[in-house]
VOFITI-117811 format. One line per field, with one value per residue (C-alpha): residue in one letter; x, z, y; residue number from 0. Coordinates in steps of 0.001 Angstrom, whole numbers. Layout:
BEGIN
type: (A	...)
x: (X	...)
z: (Z	...)
y: (Y	...)
seq: (NUM	...)
This chain:
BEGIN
type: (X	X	X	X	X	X	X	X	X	X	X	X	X	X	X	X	X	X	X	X	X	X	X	X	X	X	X	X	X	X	X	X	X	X	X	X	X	X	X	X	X	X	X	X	X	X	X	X	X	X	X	X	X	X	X	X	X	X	X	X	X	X	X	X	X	X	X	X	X	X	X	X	X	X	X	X	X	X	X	X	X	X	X	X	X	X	X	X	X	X	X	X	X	X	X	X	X	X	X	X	X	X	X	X	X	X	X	X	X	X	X	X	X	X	X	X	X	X	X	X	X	X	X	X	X	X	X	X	X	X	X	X	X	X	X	X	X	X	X	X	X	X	X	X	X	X	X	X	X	X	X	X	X	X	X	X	X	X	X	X	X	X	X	X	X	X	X	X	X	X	X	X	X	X	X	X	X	X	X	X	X	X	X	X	X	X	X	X	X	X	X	X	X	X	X	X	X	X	X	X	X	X	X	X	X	X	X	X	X	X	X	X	X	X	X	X	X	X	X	X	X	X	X	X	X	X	X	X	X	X	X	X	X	X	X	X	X	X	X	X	X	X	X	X	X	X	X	X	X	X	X	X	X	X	X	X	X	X	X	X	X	X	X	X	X	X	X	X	X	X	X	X	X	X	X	X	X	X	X	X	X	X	X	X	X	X	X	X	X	X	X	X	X	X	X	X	X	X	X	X	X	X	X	X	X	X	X	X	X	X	X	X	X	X	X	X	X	X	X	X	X	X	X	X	X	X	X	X	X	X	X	X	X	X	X	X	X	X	X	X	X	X	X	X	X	X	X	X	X	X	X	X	X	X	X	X	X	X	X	X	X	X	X	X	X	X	X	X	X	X	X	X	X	X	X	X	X	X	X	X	X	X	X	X	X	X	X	X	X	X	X	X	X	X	X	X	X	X	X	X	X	X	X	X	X)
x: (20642	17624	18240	22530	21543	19013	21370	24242	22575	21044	24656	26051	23707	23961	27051	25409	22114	24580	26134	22831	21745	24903	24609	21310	21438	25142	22913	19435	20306	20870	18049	15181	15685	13751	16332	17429	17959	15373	18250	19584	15998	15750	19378	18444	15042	16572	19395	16551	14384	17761	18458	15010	15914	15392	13731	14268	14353	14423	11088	10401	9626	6496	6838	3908	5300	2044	-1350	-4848	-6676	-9709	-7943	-4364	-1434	-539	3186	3078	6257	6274	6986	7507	5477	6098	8803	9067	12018	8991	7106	6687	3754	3878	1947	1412	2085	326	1423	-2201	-4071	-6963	-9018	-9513	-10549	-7462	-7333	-4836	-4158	-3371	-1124	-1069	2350	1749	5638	5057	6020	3405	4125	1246	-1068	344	-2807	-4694	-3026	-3182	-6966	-7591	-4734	-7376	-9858	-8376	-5164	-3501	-1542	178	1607	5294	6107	10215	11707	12316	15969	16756	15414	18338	17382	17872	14700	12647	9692	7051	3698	330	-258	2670	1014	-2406	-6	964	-2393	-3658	-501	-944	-4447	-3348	-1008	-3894	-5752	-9407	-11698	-9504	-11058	-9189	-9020	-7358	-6591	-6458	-4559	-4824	-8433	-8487	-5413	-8039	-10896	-9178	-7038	-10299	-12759	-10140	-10017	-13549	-14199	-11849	-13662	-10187	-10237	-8349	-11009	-11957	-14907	-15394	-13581	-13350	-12236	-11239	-11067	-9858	-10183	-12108	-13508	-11891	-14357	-16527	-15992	-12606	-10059	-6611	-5095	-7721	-6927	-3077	-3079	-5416	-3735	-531	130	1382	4960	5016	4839	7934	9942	9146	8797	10797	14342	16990	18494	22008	25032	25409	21731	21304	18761	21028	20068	16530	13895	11474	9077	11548	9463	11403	9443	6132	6611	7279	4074	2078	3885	2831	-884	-914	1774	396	-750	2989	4371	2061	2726	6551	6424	4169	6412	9169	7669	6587	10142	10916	8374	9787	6664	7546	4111	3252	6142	5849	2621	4008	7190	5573	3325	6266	8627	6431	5495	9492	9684	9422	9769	10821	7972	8912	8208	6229	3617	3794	2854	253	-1344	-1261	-2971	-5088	-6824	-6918	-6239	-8170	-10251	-9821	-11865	-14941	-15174	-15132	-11878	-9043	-7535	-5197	-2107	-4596	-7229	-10926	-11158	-15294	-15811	-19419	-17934	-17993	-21076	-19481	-17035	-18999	-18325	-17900	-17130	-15889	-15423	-15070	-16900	-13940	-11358	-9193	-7457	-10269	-13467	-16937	-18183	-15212	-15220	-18809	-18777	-17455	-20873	-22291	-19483	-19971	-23180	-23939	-23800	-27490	-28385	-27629	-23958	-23444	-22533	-21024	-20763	-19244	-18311	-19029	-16335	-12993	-10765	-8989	-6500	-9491	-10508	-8343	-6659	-6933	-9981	-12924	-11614	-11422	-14931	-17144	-15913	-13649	-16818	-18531	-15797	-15820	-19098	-18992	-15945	-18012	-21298	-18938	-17493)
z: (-13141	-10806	-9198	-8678	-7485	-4628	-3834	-3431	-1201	661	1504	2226	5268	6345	8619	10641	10964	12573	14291	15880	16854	18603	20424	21583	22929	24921	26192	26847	30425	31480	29850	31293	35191	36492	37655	34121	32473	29572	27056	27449	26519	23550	22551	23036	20811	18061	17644	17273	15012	12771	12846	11721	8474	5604	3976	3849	1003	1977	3843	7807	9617	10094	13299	13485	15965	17841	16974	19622	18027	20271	23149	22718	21654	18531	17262	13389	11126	7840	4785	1108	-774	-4036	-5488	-8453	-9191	-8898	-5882	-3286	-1995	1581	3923	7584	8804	12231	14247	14423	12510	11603	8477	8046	5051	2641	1759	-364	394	-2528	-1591	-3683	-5888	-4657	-3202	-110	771	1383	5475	5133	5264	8588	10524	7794	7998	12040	11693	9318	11021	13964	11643	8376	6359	5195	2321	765	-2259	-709	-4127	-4446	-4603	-8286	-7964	-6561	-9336	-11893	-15698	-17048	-15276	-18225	-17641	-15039	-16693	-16366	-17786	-15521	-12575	-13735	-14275	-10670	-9303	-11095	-10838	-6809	-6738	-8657	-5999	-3064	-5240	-5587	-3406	-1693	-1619	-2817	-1225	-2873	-1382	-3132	-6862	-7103	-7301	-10787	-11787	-9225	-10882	-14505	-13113	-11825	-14741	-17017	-14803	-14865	-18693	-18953	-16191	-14487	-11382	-9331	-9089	-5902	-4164	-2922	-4217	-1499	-3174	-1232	-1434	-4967	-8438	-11280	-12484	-11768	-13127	-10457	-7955	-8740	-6077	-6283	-7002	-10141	-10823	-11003	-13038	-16361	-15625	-17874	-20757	-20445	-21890	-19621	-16619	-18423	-18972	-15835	-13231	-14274	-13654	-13948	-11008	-9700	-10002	-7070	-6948	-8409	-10912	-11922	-15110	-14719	-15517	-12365	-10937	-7519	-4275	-2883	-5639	-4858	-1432	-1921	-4028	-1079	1748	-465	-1027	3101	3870	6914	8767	8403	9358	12528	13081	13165	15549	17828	17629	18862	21464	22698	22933	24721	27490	27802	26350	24746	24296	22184	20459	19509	17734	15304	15026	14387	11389	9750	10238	7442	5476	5320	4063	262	-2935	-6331	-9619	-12193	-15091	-17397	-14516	-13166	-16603	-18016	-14683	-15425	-18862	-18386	-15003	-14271	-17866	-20230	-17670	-19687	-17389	-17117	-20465	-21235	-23171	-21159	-22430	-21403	-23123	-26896	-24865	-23773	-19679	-19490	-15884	-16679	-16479	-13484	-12295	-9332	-7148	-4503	-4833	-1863	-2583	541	265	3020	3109	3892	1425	-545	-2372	-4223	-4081	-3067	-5631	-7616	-6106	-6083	-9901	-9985	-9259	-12388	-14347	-12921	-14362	-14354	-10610	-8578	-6235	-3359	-4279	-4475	-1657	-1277	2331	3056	6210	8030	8403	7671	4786	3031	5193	7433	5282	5492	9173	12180	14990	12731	10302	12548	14733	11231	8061	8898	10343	7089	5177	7193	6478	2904	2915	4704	3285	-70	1670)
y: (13260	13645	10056	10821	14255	12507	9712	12368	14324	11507	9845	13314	14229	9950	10527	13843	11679	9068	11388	13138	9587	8760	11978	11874	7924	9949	12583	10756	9446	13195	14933	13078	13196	15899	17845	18375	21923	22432	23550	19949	18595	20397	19297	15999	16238	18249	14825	12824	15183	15725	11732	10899	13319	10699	8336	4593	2528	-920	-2423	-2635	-5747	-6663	-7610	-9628	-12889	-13849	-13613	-14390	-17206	-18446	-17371	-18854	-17082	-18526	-18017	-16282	-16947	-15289	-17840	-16597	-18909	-18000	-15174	-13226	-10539	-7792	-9348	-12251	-13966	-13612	-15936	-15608	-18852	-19678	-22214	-24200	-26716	-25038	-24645	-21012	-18621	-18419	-14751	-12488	-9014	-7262	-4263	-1211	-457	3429	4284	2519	-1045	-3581	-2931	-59	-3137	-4334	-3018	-5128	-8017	-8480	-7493	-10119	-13130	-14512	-15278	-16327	-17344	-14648	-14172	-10933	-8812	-7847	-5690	-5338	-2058	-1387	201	-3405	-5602	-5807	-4926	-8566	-9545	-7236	-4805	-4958	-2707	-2771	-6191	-8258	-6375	-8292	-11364	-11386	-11474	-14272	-16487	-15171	-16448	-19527	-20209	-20214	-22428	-22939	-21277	-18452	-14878	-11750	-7913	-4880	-2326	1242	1271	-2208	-2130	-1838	-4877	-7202	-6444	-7208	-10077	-11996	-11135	-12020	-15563	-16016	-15045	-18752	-20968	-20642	-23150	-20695	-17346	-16555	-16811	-13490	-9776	-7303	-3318	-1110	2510	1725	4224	2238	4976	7704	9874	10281	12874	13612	14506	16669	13642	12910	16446	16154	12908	14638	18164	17334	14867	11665	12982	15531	12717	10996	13558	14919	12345	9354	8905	6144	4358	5500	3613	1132	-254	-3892	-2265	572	2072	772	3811	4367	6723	7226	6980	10284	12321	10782	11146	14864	15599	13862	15773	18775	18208	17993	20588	21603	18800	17386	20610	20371	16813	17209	20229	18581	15498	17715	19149	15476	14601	18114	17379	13313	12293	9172	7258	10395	11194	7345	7114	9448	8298	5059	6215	8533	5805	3708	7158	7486	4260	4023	2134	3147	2355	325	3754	1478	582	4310	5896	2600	3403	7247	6710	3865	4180	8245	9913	7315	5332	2426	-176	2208	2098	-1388	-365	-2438	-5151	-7422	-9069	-8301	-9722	-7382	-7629	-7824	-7244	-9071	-12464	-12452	-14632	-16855	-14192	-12042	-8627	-5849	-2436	-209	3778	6216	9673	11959	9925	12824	10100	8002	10198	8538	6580	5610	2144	1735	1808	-1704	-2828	-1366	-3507	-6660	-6447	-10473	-10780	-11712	-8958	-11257	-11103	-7565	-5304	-1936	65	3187	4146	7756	9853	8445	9404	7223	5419	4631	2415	-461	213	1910	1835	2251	-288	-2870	-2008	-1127	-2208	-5408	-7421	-6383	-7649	-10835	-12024	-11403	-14024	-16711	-16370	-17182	-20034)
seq: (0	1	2	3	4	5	6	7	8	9	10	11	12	13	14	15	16	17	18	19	20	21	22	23	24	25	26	27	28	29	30	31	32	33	34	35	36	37	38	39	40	41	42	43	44	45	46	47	48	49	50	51	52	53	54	55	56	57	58	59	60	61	62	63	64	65	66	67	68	69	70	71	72	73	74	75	76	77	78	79	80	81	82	83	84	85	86	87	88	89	90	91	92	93	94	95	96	97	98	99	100	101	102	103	104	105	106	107	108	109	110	111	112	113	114	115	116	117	118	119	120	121	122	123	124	125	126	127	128	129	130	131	132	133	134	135	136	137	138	139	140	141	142	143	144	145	146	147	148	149	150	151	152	153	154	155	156	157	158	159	160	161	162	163	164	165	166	167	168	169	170	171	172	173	174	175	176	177	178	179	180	181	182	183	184	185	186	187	188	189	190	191	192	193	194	195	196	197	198	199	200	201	202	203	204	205	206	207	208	209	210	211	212	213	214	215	216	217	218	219	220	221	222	223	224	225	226	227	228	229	230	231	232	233	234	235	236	237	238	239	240	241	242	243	244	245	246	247	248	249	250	251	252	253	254	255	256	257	258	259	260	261	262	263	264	265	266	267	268	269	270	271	272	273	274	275	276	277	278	279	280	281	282	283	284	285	286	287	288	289	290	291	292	293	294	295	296	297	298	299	300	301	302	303	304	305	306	307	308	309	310	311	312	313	314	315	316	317	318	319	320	321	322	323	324	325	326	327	328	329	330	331	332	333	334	335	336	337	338	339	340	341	342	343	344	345	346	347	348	349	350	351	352	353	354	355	356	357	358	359	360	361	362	363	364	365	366	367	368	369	370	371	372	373	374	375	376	377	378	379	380	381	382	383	384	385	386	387	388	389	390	391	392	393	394	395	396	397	398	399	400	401	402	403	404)
């Protein structure tokens, strides 16, 4: 009832959206001139505040066309490499023969689509062949094509890495942490031909133990049943995967507008007073982030609630307790893949040192591949975009991949 309740609601307020769009394009070319009343401004931003009421539930563009390499403009075309009905490997193609790095972005299977990582992925395109986790939208994936849990997550990753081949170099970013970790100790515990050279985590919970945050909090506050039976709904009628259970992205993007209630309150009003006062380069950085925070993805339930239980309730990895498909993941096989751990000081999502603790398991690793950095004063989205990312941590990152070349 939850999911027909959202979707009725949703299509109910789509035609006034419309309309308020339509309205303020009519009345744009009369509101900005300076001779315009201020009434007629504020008309004009409240059409676009009320049109930009909703979420999205199918992913944005890229948008990534060109890329500097060496000082050319180099053309970028997106190819789909490999697909699955839960994901596709995405590789940014660049128009030049050149050996670079081969590198796969693993994107986190949090509510958002894998677009979050676009700041990543241009930081990362100069300098190296990259390669990403585009995770489908669960209310599109139709129920024939089975479950997608814990373990096919893990599944992905490897048959991802299998893809690059030998000698490519893995990052997670954020919840996937943990699956990378497993997928590539579970790959090296078999000689597999395919682990990477080097394992970049990022802001990522393996043991959520340490300094927990709210979000630590939330997940050990209530039972596992009380997560089901709370949280997890069944697609409407009209979706291709209509009747499959999922953890709907418009609920988790509620509880995260909640934990920040006031800086979105504040962002919104100072978004509409940008567009009051014409200011469009301003009103447009935030339209630009809230336009991919507005964008989300439904969970597959069976990943949502294994990732509940087994990373933040039971802390499965931490305790050498995981296992995979009846098999034990021993993150001390690992002897070949560099490791680098990244954490930033002001992250509310994955508290300081909850990344770091994937050094202590990959216990067989020399000293001279370990290394973990955390950088000053960014929270947690700082860590894998934005201007610090690219000045600080992504040269950091960098190096680790070609020292492991």
């Amino acid at each position: 009832m939850m999911y027909l309740a959202y979707q009725a609601h949703s299509d109910a307020l789509a035609p006034i959206r419309v309309m308020a769009q339509i309205a303020g394009t009519l009345l744009t070319e009369w509101a900005w001139p300076p001779l315009c009343a201020g009434p007629l401004r504020m008309v004009v931003a409240s059409c676009e505040m009320i049109a930009r009421a909703g979420l999205l539930h199918r992913r944005p563009a890229f948008g990534i066309d060109a890329v500097h390499v060496n000082g050319h403009v180099v053309p970028v075309r997106e190819d789909a490499v490999d697909v699955t009905p839960f994901g596709t490997l995405l590789r940014f193609r660049k128009a030049i023969d050149v050996a670079q790095p081969r590198v796969l972005l693993v994107a986190p299977l949090s509510g958002h689509f894998a677009t979050l990582l676009r700041g990543t992925v241009e930081t990362f395109l100069p300098e190296h062949d990259v390669y990403l986790t585009d995770w489908h939208n669960a209310r599109d994936v139709s129920l024939s094509h089975g479950r997608f849990g814990f373990d096919e997550y893990i599944d992905h990753v490897i048959r991802f890495l299998e893809v690059l081949g030998s000698g490519a170099h893995v990052v997670a970013v954020c919840q996937p942490c943990v699956q990378v970790l497993a997928a590539v100790a579970l790959m090296a515990a078999t000689e597999h031909p395919a682990q990477p050279r080097s394992m970049t985590l990022m802001a990522g919970p393996v043991d959520a133990r340490v300094n927990p945050t709210r979000v630590n909090e939330l997940a050990t506050s209530r039972s596992i049943e009380w997560f089901e039976r709370t949280l997890i709904a069944s697609v409407a009628p009209g979706f291709a995967g209509a009747g499959r259970r999922v953890y709907p992205g418009f609920t988790q993007i509620a509880a995260f507008m909640g934990m920040n209630a006031e800086r979105h309150v504040k962002a919104h009003l100072d978004l509409f007073g940008h567009l009051m006062r014409g200011e469009r380069e301003q009103a447009h950085l935030l339209t630009s982030f809230y336009d991919e925070y507005f964008s989300v993805l439904d969970l597959p339930a069976e990943f949502y609630l294994e990732t509940v239980r087994m990373v933040f309730q039971e802390h499965l990895l931490a305790r050498g307790a995981l296992e995979w498909r009846g098999r034990r993941v021993d993150p001390a096989a690992i002897r070949r893949t560099s490791l680098l751990t990244v954490e930033g000081e002001k992250d509310d999502i994955c508290g300081i040192g909850q990344t770091l603790a994937a050094q202590a398991l990959c216990s067989s690793l020399r000293p001279y591949r370990k290394r973990h950095h955390l950088e000053p004063g960014v929270g947690h989205y700082g860590v894998f975009s934005g201007r610090r990312f690219r000045a600080q941590i992504y040269p950091i990152v960098k190096n680790v991949i070609l020292a492991s070349e």
